[in-house]
C-alpha positions, 0 to 999 in steps of 0.5 A: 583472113581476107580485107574486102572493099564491099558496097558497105566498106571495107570489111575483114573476112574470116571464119572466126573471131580473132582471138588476140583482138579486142572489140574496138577501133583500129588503124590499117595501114597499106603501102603500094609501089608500081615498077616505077618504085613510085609508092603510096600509103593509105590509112583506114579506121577499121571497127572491130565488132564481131559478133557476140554473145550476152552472158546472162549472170553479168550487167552489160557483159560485166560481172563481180565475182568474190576474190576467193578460189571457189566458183560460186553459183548465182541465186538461179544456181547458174556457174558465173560464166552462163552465156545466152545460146551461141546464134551462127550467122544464119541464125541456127543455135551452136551445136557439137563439141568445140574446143573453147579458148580464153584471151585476157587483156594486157592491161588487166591486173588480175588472173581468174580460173576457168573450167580449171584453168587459169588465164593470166594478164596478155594471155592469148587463146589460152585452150580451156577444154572441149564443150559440148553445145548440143547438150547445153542447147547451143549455151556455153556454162562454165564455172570461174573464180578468182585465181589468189584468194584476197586480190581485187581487180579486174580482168577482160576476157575474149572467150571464142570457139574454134567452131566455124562462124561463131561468135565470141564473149567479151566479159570484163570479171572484177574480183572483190573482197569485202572491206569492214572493220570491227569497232567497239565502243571503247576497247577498254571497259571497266569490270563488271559496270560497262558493257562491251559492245562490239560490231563488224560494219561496212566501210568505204568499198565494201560490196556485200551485205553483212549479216549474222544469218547463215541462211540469208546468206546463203539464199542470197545471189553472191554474184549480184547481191551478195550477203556475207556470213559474219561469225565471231571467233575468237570470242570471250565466254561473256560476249553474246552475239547480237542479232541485229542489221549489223552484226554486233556482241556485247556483254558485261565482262566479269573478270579483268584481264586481256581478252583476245576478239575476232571476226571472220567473214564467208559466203555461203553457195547455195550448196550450203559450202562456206567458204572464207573470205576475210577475218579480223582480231583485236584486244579487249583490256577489262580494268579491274574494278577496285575501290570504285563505288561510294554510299552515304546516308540518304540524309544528313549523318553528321549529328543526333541527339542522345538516346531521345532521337530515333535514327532510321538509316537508308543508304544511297549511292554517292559515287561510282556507276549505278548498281541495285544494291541490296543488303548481304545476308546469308540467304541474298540470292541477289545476282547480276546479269547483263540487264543490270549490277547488283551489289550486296552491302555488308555492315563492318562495324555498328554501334550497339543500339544501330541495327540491319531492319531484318524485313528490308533487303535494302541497307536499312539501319534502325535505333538511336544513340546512347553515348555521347561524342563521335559514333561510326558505322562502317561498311563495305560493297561487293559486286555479285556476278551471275554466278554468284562470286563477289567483287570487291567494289569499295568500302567506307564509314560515316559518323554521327556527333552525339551531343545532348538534347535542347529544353523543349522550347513552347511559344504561341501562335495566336490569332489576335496578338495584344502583347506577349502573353496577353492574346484576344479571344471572342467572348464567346468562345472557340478558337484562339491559336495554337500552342507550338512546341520545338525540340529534338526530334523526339517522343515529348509528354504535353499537357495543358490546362486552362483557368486551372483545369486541365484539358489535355495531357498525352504523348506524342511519338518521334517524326520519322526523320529529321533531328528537329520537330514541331508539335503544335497544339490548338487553343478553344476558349470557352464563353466568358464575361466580357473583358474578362482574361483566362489563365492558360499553362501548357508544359512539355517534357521528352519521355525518355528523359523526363528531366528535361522540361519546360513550362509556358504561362499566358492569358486570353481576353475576352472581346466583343463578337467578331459579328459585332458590326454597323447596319446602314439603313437609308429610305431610298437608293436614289435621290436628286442632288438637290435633296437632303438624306437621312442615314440610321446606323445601328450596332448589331450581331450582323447573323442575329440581327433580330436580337437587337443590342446588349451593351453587356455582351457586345460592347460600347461603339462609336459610329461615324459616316463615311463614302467607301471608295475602294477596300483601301480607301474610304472619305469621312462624311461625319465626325464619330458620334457616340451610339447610345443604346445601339442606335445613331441617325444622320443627315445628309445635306443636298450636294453632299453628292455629285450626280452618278454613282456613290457607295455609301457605308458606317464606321464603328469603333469600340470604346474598350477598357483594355489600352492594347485592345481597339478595333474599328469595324464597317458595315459588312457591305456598303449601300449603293445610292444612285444620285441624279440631276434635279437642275436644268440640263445643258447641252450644245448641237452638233451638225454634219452638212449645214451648207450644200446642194438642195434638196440638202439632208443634214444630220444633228445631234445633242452634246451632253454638257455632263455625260452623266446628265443622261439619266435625267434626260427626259423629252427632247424637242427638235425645231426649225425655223424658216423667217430667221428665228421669228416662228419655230415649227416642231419636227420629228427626231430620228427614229429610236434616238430622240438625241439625233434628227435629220431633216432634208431642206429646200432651197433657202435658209433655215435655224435648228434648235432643240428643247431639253426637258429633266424627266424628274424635276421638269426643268427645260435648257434650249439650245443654240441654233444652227443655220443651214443654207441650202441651194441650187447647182447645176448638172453637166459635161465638158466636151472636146477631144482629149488629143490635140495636134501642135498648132490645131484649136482645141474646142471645149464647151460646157453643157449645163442643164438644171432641173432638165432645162439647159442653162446658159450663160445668163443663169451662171458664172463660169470659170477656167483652169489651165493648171489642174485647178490651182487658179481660175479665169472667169469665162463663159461656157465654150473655151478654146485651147491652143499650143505650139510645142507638146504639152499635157495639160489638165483643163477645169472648168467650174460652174455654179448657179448665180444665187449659191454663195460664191465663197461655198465650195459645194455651190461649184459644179467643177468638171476635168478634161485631160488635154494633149497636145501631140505632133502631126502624125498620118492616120492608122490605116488597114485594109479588110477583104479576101486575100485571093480573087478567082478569075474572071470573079470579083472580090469585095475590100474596105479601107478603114482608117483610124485617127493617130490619138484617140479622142480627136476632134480632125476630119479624116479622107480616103480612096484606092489605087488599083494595079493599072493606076486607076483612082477610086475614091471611098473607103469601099472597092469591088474589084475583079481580075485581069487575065493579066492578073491571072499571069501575074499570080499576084497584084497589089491594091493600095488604100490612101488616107490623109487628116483634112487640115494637116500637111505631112498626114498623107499614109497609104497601106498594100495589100497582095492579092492571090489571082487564082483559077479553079482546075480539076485536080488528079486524086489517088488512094493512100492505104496504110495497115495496122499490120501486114498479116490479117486480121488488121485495120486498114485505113485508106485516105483519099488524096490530092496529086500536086498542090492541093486545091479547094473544091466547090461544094465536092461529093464523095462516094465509097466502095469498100471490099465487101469482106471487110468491117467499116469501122469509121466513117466521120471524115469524107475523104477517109475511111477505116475498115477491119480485114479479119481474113488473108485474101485481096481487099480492093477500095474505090472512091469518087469525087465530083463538085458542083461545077461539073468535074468528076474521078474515080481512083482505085486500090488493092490492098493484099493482106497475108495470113501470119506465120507459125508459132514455133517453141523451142524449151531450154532447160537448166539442170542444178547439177551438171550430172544430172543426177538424182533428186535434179531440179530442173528450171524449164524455160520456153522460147517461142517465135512466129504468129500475129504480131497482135496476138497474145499467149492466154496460157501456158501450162506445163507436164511431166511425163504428160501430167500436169506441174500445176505452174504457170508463166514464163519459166517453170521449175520441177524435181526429177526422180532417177529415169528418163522423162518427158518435158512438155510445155503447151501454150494457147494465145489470144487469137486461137493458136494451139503449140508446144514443144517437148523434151526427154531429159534422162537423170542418173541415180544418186551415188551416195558418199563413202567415208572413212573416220580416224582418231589421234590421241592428245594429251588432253583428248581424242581428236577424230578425222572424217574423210568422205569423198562423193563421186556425183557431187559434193559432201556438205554435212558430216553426222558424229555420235558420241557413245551413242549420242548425236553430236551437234557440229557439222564439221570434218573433225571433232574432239573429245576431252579427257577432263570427264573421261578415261576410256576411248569414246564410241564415234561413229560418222555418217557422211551427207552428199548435196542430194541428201543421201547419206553413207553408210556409217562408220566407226573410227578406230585408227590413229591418225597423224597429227593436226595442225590446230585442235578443233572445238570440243563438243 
C-alpha cells in the first residue's frame, strides 16, 4: 500500500481493499525531520470508499435474517448473501477461483455463519472457502444464518477476495426472533358454559406475519417479508384451532381440571424445511360447574285454587348462564356443541294430578290441584356433553299454597246507570250492557233469564293461564211499553264444584228513543239585524222524520231556543215552553243578533214519570244564520301623500268603522273638490278595488271624500275630506371643488332650473349650511367658503319655490357638497416619452401634471430644462441628441410645475434618457442535439455576438442540409430539422436590415452512427448441483444502441424452441442433459440480438433410507434414517400393515391398546425433487428415544 499526492488529492494505492478497514473517514498523521532535528507533523482526513458490490437480497446493503441455525432462501430462492456481479476497474465481471475473506466489526454483538463458517464480533479476514466466480458469472452467493438460535442482534461484514482489484461487500446482518404472546380471554372458564378462546398475537418488536397456513408460510420471502407458521401444541382435545388473521383456538371445556396449552412458531423454506423459532406454554384451569343453574315457572307459582283451577306449568331460566333446556327422557337425544348448551330437566317429585305433557320436549307440567295446603314440585338439571354424558348443573323445587275458590261474584256493566239495579234501556230494544262474572280461573255453568224466560244457559271453559277470570255476557232488550221495567236474573256456579254459586237480580226501563231530538227550522239563513225571526221547532225521530209525533212512544218534551257557542258552551235565548203535540214556534226580535256569523239551535228535555230518569237533547246540528248591517255604514279615509311636489299622485283609502260591515257594503263614491268644498266632481276608484283611489293633483289645493252606500237597505254615510296641496320645487346641482387649500376661497353656487327654465334669486328663497344640515343661514344661490386651519366639512344648501309652504319639508330641494380644507401642497407630475433617443434622431416627451387633491378649483403652469440649461415652456417637448450626448450614454430631461397662486407648490420630475447609435453587430449559429447518435433532432439558433442589438426591419434567410427534415419553422432566428442518418450536416443563414447591412454565418454539425447492442444472460439455478428437475430463472443483461430506441420483444428458447414467456427475466425447468439457453430481442428502431448459453444438468440421485423399531411398553416406535447426496430429503411415506400412514415425520409410533402382534412398517423416504427411495421394512431394534412421537 502506497499514499500518493495526485491531481485529485491524496489517494492510497493498493490492490485490494483493506480487510481490517471499514467504509468511512480516517485520520493520517505524518511527522517529518530534516538533519537539523527540526520536525514537522501533518494531519490529513482520508475517506475510505473502496469499491463495492450491491447485495441484491438486502435494502441498502442491510439485510434481516431469522435468529435460527438455518440459512433460509429468499422468495426468488436466492442464499441470503447473493451479491450483483464483482465489476474490476476496467469494468470486466470477476472471473476464476478466488478465496473469500469475512471481517465483522468490533462493535457488532452477534456472530453469523458463512459458508459454514462462523465469524464472530473483531474478527479479521476470517478465510471462508474457495469461490469459483466463473460459474457464478462474476456473482458471489453463499448461504448465511445466525450463529445461536434465539439471539438478536446486529452485525457489520467486510466480505473481500484476494482477487487483485476487486471489490468488497459492506453488509450489515441484524438476526431477529419474533415476539408474541399467547392471550386468552380469561385463563380460567367455567365447565361447559364459556368458551375458552385463545390466540398468539404479535407485540411490540415482532418482525413477521403470524399465521396458521403452512403454505402461506412457506411461499412467503423470510428474508423481506417473512410470515411464521404458528401451531398449537400442547393443545386440549376440546380446543379446535381457528382459522383466522390471528392464529387463535377455542372450544367448550367439558371436563374440569388443569390443562396444559401451548404454541410453537417456525419458518417455513421454500423446501418445505421447517425450522423452529419460538414457542410458548401456559395453564388453562376449568372450574367445575356445581350448582350453577336455576329455573322457575314462567308464571307465578305461589297460590292455585282447588280442584277448579287448571295449571299448565312452563319452566324458564332464572339463574346462571343461558342453556336450551329440554325435558329428560329416555329417548332425549338433546347434545351440546360448542355453538350452544343443552341441558336436560328431569321432575324429582310431582304431586299426583301434575303431569310432564308427553308432546312437548320443553319442561311443560299440566293438571290441577286436589288437596288443599302446601304442594311442591321438585326438579333437577343436567348439562349434556356432545358425547351424550351429563353434568350435574343444579336442582331445586317451587311451591303452590291450595286454599279454596271464592263465590262467583256477578255484577253489571250497563250503558245507562239510574241506580243500582235499575238500568235505562231504548223502548225499542237492543242493547243495554253486559253481565260480567268474576271468580277463579275456572270452568263456570251461566244462565239468564229475562221477564222469567231464559235466554241463555252454557258453559264456559278455563283461561289458559291466570288464577282469576272475567266472563262477561251481553244484555239485548226486546220492544217494550214505554216506562215499563223488565226483570233480568243471571246465575253462575263453577262445573267442577256445583255447590259454590251465586245469583244477580235487576231491572231494565223502558225510554224514549235515542233519535228522539228537536228539529229547527227557520225561512231564511240570512237576514238584516233590523229584522225579527221566526223559529219552528218540533219533536221528531231525527231517521224517520216523516212519521211525524207519537206522545205514546216518544215521549212529552220541552223545548227552549238557545245560541250554540261551541260543543261545551251554549247561551239561552227563550225560556223552555212545553211542545204540545210535538210542535213549538218562536220569534225573534230584531237585535237579537249582532251582525257576522251566529249558530242558532233547540233545547228539548223530556218530562219523565220515573224521578231517576232526565234527559235533555239538542237538534242533532245547529243552523248557520248569516246576520248583516241593514243601517248606514260608517267609515274614515286614509291617505299616503297629502302635501308634495305637483304633479303629486296620493293614495286613499276607506277604514271600515266595523270589520264585518264588509258584507253589506255596496257602492262607493270617490269625490273631489277644487273651491274648497263648494263643488265635487266624481272620479274613479282603483282598479278592482272600489275601497282605495289614487289620483295625481296639479299644482294647488284639493278635498277628497267618499260616498258609502249599504247594498241591502241603501243607506249612504259620507265621509270626512281630506285636503291635499300640491306645488312646485325646483330641480338643480351644487358646483365647486370638494378640496380646498388653507387660506384659498371655495366658491359655490347653486344652478337651479324649473320646468327647463333657470331660476334665479327672484324666483327662490335660499339657504346655507356649514354644519351638515342642523342649522341654515338665509343666502343667495353663490356662496363662498374659507379657513385658516384644516378642516373637513359638509356644506348644504337648501332651495324651494317661493309660493310652496316654507314649514313643508318636501317644498325644499336640499343639495350636499362635501368640503376639505387641505394644506399646500406641489402638483403630481410625471413625464410620458421614449426612454432612449438614437443619435442624431428626435424623441417626442409630454409633462403631464396633476392636481395634489382631486376635485380643485387652481390653475396649474408647467415648462422643460433641458441638459444645456435651456428653458421650454409647455408641457410638450421635441428633442434630439448631441454627439456629446452620445458619449455621455445617458442625460436627464427635467419637467417643472407649479399651482398659480400658491407659494411653496413648485415641483420638478427627471427623466433619464439612453443616447444610442445603431451598429452592425457579429452573428454566430448555436446548434444543439437530442442526441449525439443519428437519428435526433437538431435545433440551431441564430445568435448575436456581444450585447445584443434591435435591428431595423432585419431579413432572414436559411439553408438547411438537404438530407435532413424541417421540422419547425415559426421563429426566424431558429430552425429545427430531424437528421435521420450519420454523416455531416452543414447549416447557413443570413441576415440583413432595412439600412443596408448584411452577414452570413456557417455550421457543421457531425452526427455519429450508434453503438452495438450487446446481451450477456445470467442465470440463477434452485439447486447449486444443478441437478435434475432444476428450475432455472434467466435473466438478460443488454448495453449499447440508440439512446431513444426501444426493445419491442423479447422472446425466450430451450435447445432452439420457443418457452412461449416474455419480459425481462424468464424461468424454465430442465430435464437431465446439456442444454442450450437463448434469448432474442428486437427493438424500436430495427435492431436484431441475442445471446446464449449451455447449461448442463445432472441426474437426480434418489434417497437412501434405513427404518429401525424399539419396543415400549405401550407400543413400537419406528426411526426413518435417510440421507440424500444431491439435495435434501423432505418427506418420509410410512404404511401401517399395508395401509398409508398420515404423518410426515422421521418416527412414528404405534400403540398396543388394539394390538398384540408386531405391525408391518414399511418407509419410502422423499428428496426435494420429488424422487423417492426404494421402500424399506423396518425390523431392527433401536436405542431408545428421548420423547415418544404422536401415535397414528
Amino acid at each position: 500500500m502506497t499514499l500518493a499526492n495526485r491531481a485529485e488529492g491524496y489517494k492510497i494505492i493498493t490492490d485490494n481493499p483493506l480487510p481490517s478497514s471499514w467504509v468511512g473517514d480516517y485520520k493520517l498523521s505524518a511527522t517529518t525531520k530534516d538533519g537539523n532535528g527540526a520536525s514537522a507533523t501533518r494531519e490529513w482526513t482520508i475517506t475510505y470508499a473502496p469499491p463495492t458490490v450491491p447485495v441484491v437480497t438486502a435494502t441498502a446493503n442491510e439485510i434481516w435474517i431469522p435468529g435460527v441455525q438455518h440459512s433460509f432462501r429468499n422468495g426468488a430462492r436466492l442464499n441470503p448473501l447473493t451479491t450483483d456481479a464483482w465489476k474490476l476497474p476496467n469494468g470486466v465481471t470477476l472471473g476464476g477461483t478466488h478465496e473469500m475473506r469475512v471481517s465483522m466489526h468490533k462493535d457488532s454483538n452477534v456472530s453469523v455463519v458463512i459458508a459454514g463458517v462462523r465469524v464472530n464480533p473483531g474478527d479479521v479476514g476470517v478465510p471462508i472457502g474457495s469461490y469459483d466466480f466463473t460459474t457464478a458469472s462474476g456473482k458471489l452467493s453463499l448461504p448465511m444464518m445466525a450463529a445461536e438460535d434465539g439471539r438478536e442482534g446486529q452485525a457489520r461484514l467486510w466480505i473481500t477476495s484476494v482477487a487483485p482489484n476487486s471489490p468488497g461487500v459492506d453488509l450489515r446482518v441484524n438476526t431477529w426472533v419474533p415476539h408474541v404472546a399467547m392471550k386468552a380471554e380469561s385463563w380460567s372458564v367455567r365447565q361447559a358454559f364459556d368458551m375458552a378462546k385463545l390466540k398468539v398475537e404479535a407485540i411490540i418488536g415482532n418482525r413477521c406475519e403470524l399465521t396458521s397456513s403452512r403454505s402461506t408460510a412457506r411461499s412467503s420471502d423470510v428474508l423481506t417479508a417473512p410470515k411464521c407458521l404458528v401451531e398449537w401444541d400442547p393443545l386440549p382435545t376440546d380446543l379446535k384451532p381457528v382459522t383466522a388473521m390471528t392464529p387463535m383456538a377455542e372450544g367448550r371445556m367439558w371436563v374440569h381440571g388443569a390443562y396444559d396449552v401451548g404454541y410453537k412458531i417456525s419458518l417455513v423454506d421454500p423446501n418445505d424445511v421447517q425450522v423452529r423459532v419460538a414457542s410458548g406454554t401456559a395453564t388453562l384451569t376449568v372450574t367445575p360447574i356445581g350448582n350453577l343453574l336455576a329455573y322457575e315457572p314462567q308464571r307465578s307459582s305461589d297460590r292455585a285454587y282447588r280442584l277448579v283451577q287448571p295449571l299448565e306449568v312452563m319452566m324458564k331460566q332464572s339463574d346462571g348462564p343461558a342453556c336450551d333446556t329440554y325435558w329428560s327422557y329416555e329417548e332425549a337425544e338433546y347434545r351440546s356443541s360448542d355453538a350452544v348448551v343443552r341441558c336436560a330437566l328431569t321432575w324429582t317429585a310431582l304431586p299426583n294430578t301434575l303431569s310432564q305433557d308427553q308432546y312437548w320436549v320443553r319442561p311443560y307440567l299440566k293438571g290441577s290441584l286436589e288437596q288443599a295446603g302446601t304442594q311442591e314440585v321438585r326438579w333437577k338439571v343436567d348439562v349434556v356433553t356432545p358425547l351424550g354424558s351429563k353434568i350435574p348443573a343444579g336442582e331445586g323445587a317451587f311451591t303452590y299454597n291450595v286454599i279454596e275458590p271464592p263465590v262467583p261474584a256477578i255484577t253489571e256493566d250497563m250503558l245507562t246507570v239510574l241506580k243500582d239495579g235499575l238500568y235505562a234501556v231504548s223502548r225499542d230494544g237492543g242493547y243495554a250492557g253486559n253481565s260480567v262474572i268474576k271468580g277463579a280461573n275456572a270452568v263456570y255453568r251461566i244462565s239468564v233469564e229475562r221477564g222469567g224466560e231464559v235466554i241463555e244457559d252454557g258453559e264456559f271453559d278455563a283461561s289458559p293461564w291466570g288464577e282469576t277470570r272475567e266472563i262477561q255476557r251481553r244484555l239485548n232488550a226486546v220492544e217494550a211499553e214505554l216506562w215499563s221495567r223488565t226483570p233480568w236474573t243471571v246465575r253462575a256456579r263453577y262445573s267442577q264444584m256445583p255447590n259454590n254459586k251465586s245469583e244477580r237480580t235487576f231491572e231494565l226501563l223502558a225510554v224514549p228513543n235515542a233519535n228522539i231530538k228537536p228539529v229547527v227550522t227557520v225561512p231564511t239563513t240570512f237576514m238584516l239585524d233590523t229584522q225579527d225571526l221566526p223559529v219552528a221547532v218540533g219533536i221528531r225521530d231525527v231517521y224517520k222524520q216523516e212519521a211525524g209525533y207519537n206522545a205514546a212512544t216518544m215521549g212529552e218534551w220541552e223545548v227552549r231556543l238557545v245560541k250554540y257557542i261551541d260543543y261545551r258552551t251554549t247561551e239561552p235565548l227563550t225560556e223552555f215552553v212545553s211542545a204540545d203535540n210535538g210542535d213549538v214556534s218562536f220569534t225573534l226580535p230584531e237585535g237579537t243578533f249582532d251582525t257576522g256569523y251566529v249558530r242558532l239551535t233547540a233545547e228539548a228535555r223530556v218530562k219523565s214519570p220515573v224521578p231517576e230518569y232526565s234527559r235533555t237533547e239538542f237538534a242533532i246540528r245547529p243552523l248557520n244564520l248569516t246576520v248583516v248591517k241593514g243601517g248606514a255604514i260608517g267609515a274614515g279615509l286614509t291617505a299616503r301623500r297629502i302635501t308634495g311636489e305637483a304633479p303629486l299622485t296620493s293614495i286613499f283609502s276607506l277604514a271600515l268603522d266595523h270589520r264585518l260591515d264588509a258584507t253589506a257594503l255596496g257602492a262607493v263614491t270617490w269625490q273631489v273638490s277644487a273651491d274648497g268644498g263648494a263643488t265635487w266632481s266624481v272620479v274613479p276608484p282603483m282598479r278592482n278595488n272600489k275601497m282605495r283611489l289614487s289620483y295625481t293633483f296639479p299644482k294647488g289645493e284639493y278635498d277628497v271624500r267618499a260616498v258609502l252606500q249599504n247594498k241591502f237597505s241603501g243607506a249612504e254615510h259620507t265621509t270626512d275630506p281630506i285636503h291635499v296641496i300640491a306645488y312646485d320645487v325646483p330641480q338643480g346641482k351644487l358646483d365647486g371643488p370638494e378640496h380646498v387649500f388653507l387660506g384659498g376661497n371655495g366658491h359655490y353656487k347653486l344652478l337651479l332650473t324649473h320646468k327647463g327654465e333657470p331660476v334665479t334669486d327672484e324666483q327662490v328663497s335660499v339657504e346655507w349650511s356649514l354644519d351638515a344640515g342642523k342649522s341654515f343661514t338665509p343666502g343667495k344661490l353663490e356662496f363662498n367658503v374659507t379657513r385658516e386651519a384644516p378642516e373637513r366639512m359638509v356644506l348644504v344648501a337648501r332651495a324651494r319655490m317661493l309660493d310652496a309652504p316654507p314649514d313643508d319639508p318636501f317644498a325644499w330641494r336640499e343639495l350636499r357638497r362635501r368640503v376639505n380644507f387641505v394644506p399646500v401642497r406641489p402638483p403630481m407630475i410625471r413625464i410620458v416619452g421614449p426612454a432612449r433617443v438614437e443619435y442624431p434622431q428626435t424623441g417626442t416627451f409630454r409633462g403631464v401634471m396633476g392636481l395634489p387633491y382631486r376635485n380643485m378649483d387652481v390653475e396649474l403652469r408647467g415648462w422643460w430644462t433641458l441638459p444645456d440649461g435651456t428653458r421650454v415652456d409647455g408641457p410638450m417637448l421635441t428633442w434630439g441628441p448631441t454627439s456629446e450626448n452620445l458619449a455621455a450614454d445617458t442625460v436627464t430631461l427635467t419637467y417643472h410645475a407649479e399651482i398659480v397662486g400658491f407659494d411653496g407648490t413648485l415641483g420638478s420630475e427627471d427623466k433619464r434618457v439612453r443616447v444610442w447609435e445603431y451598429v452592425w453587430p457579429e452573428f454566430s449559429l448555436e446548434p444543439t442535439r437530442s442526441s449525439q447518435y443519428a437519428p435526433a433532432d437538431v435545433t440551431v439558433r441564430l445568435r448575436q455576438i456581444g450585447r445584443p442589438m434591435q435591428l431595423d426591419n432585419p431579413t432572414y434567410n436559411w439553408s438547411l442540409p438537404p438530407a435532413a427534415t424541417l421540422l419547425e419553422d415559426a421563429n426566424q432566428t431558429m430552425r429545427v430539422v430531424r437528421t435521420e442518418t450519420p454523416g455531416a450536416y452543414p447549416f447557413s443563414a443570413s441576415v440583413s436590415d432595412a439600412r443596408g447591412h448584411s452577414s452570413t454565418v456557417n455550421t457543421t454539425v457531425n452526427m455519429l452512427a450508434a453503438p452495438n447492442y450487446n446481451m450477456t444472460l445470467a442465470v440463477s439455478p434452485s439447486n447449486p448441483y444443478y441437478r435434475a428437475p432444476l428450475d432455472l430463472t434467466v435473466k438478460p443483461s443488454i448495453t449499447g444502441g440508440h439512446p431513444s430506441d426501444r426493445i419491442t420483444s423479447l422472446a425466450y428458447y430451450l435447445n432452439g424452441a420457443p418457452t412461449g414467456t416474455t419480459g425481462s427475466y424468464s424461468k424454465m425447468t430442465l430435464g437431465e442433459g446439456t442444454h442450450t439457453v437463448e434469448a432474442r430481442a428486437k427493438t424500436l428502431m430495427g435492431w436484431s440480438f441475442g445471446a446464449s448459453q449451455t447449461v448442463t444438468v445432472a441426474a437426480n440421485t434418489p434417497p437412501r433410507c434405513t427404518a429401525t423399531l424399539r419396543e415400549w411398553t405401550s407400543g413400537w416406535i419406528y426411526y426413518a434414517d435417510c440421507r440424500d447426496d444431491d439435495g435434501r430429503v423432505v418427506g418420509y411415506r410410512w404404511t401401517l400393515d399395508g395401509e398409508p400412514v398420515a404423518f410426515n415425520s422421521n418416527r412414528i409410533s404405534v400403540s398396543k391398546l388394539s394390538r398384540s402382534d408386531t405391525p408391518v412398517v414399511t418407509l419410502r423416504g422423499v428428496d426435494d425433487s420429488g424422487a423417492e427411495s426404494p421402500e424399506v421394512t423396518a425390523g431392527t431394534e433401536a436405542e431408545p428415544a428421548e420423547v415418544p412421537p404422536a401415535t397414528p
